[in-house]
N, C-alpha and C positions, 0 to 999 in steps of 0.2 A: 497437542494443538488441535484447534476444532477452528473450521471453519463455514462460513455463513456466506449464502451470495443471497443477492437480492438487485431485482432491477427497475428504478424507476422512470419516469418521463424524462429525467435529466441524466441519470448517467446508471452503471452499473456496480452495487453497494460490494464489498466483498468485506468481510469483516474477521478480527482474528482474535482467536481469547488460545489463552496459553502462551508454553514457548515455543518460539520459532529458531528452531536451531540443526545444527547438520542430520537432526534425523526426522525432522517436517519439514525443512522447507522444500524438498523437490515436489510436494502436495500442493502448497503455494504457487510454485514457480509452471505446475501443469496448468493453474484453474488459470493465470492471469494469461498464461501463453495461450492458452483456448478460447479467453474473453475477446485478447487483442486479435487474434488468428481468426475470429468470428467477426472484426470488425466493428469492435465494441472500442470507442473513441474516447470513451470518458468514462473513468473509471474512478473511484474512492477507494482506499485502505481505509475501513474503521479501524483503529488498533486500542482504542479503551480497554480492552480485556486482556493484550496481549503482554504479559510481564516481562518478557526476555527475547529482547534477539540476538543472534550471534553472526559473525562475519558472511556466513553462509546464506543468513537470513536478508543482512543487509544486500549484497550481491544479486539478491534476486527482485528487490526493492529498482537497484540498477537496470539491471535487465529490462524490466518493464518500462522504466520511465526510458532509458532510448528507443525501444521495440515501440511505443505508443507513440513518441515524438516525432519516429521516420510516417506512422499515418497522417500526422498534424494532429492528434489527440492530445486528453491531458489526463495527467495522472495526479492524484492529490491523498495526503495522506493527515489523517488528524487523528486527535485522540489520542497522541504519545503521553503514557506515564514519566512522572518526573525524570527517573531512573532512565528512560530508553531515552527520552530529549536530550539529555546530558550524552549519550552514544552519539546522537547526528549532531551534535553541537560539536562534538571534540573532532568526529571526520569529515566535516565539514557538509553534512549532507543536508543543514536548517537553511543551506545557501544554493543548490542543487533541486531540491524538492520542494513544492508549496503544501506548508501543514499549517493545519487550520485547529483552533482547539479543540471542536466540536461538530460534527456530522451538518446539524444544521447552517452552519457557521461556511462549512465546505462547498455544500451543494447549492447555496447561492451562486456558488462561482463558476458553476457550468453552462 
């Protein structure tokens, strides 16, 4: 897994290509607890790149969105491959999380 931050006037990009699974996601689960812990209120998952997540992956998906929610932040994620949509569709996470199809599409909404 490889990860990407980027931060612009509206919020802070982080992006993930590869799989996210119980041997990357503790790398994820630092950069977002350092973004939210910095007081970074608005944050984007790009996951266009990211092929696979795993329970471990999702979990930290969690984490983030109540840690940001206790500042009044928002957490938004777009970009899911068919494959991983079909994941938050079945655990209900398309009802839990605001994903947007496309980065640009997201960052209107900050």
């Amino acid at each position: 897994m490889e990860l990407k931050q980027e931060k612009t006037d509206k919020c802070s990009i982080v992006s993930i290509s590869g799989r996210l699974d119980t041997t990357t996601y503790s790398i994820l689960e630092k950069m977002l607890n350092e973004l939210i812990d910095g007081q970074q209120d608005k944050i984007l998952l790009e996951c266009s790149e990211m092929d696979y997540v795993s329970s471990s992956g999702l979990r930290v998906f969690l984490m983030a969105l109540k840690k940001i929610t206790q500042i009044k932040g928002r957490f938004i994620i777009c970009g899911l491959q068919e494959n991983i949509r079909e994941i938050f569709e079945i655990s209900g996470f398309t009802k839990v999380f605001e994903i947007y199809n496309t980065a640009g599409e997201a960052i209107v909404q900050f």
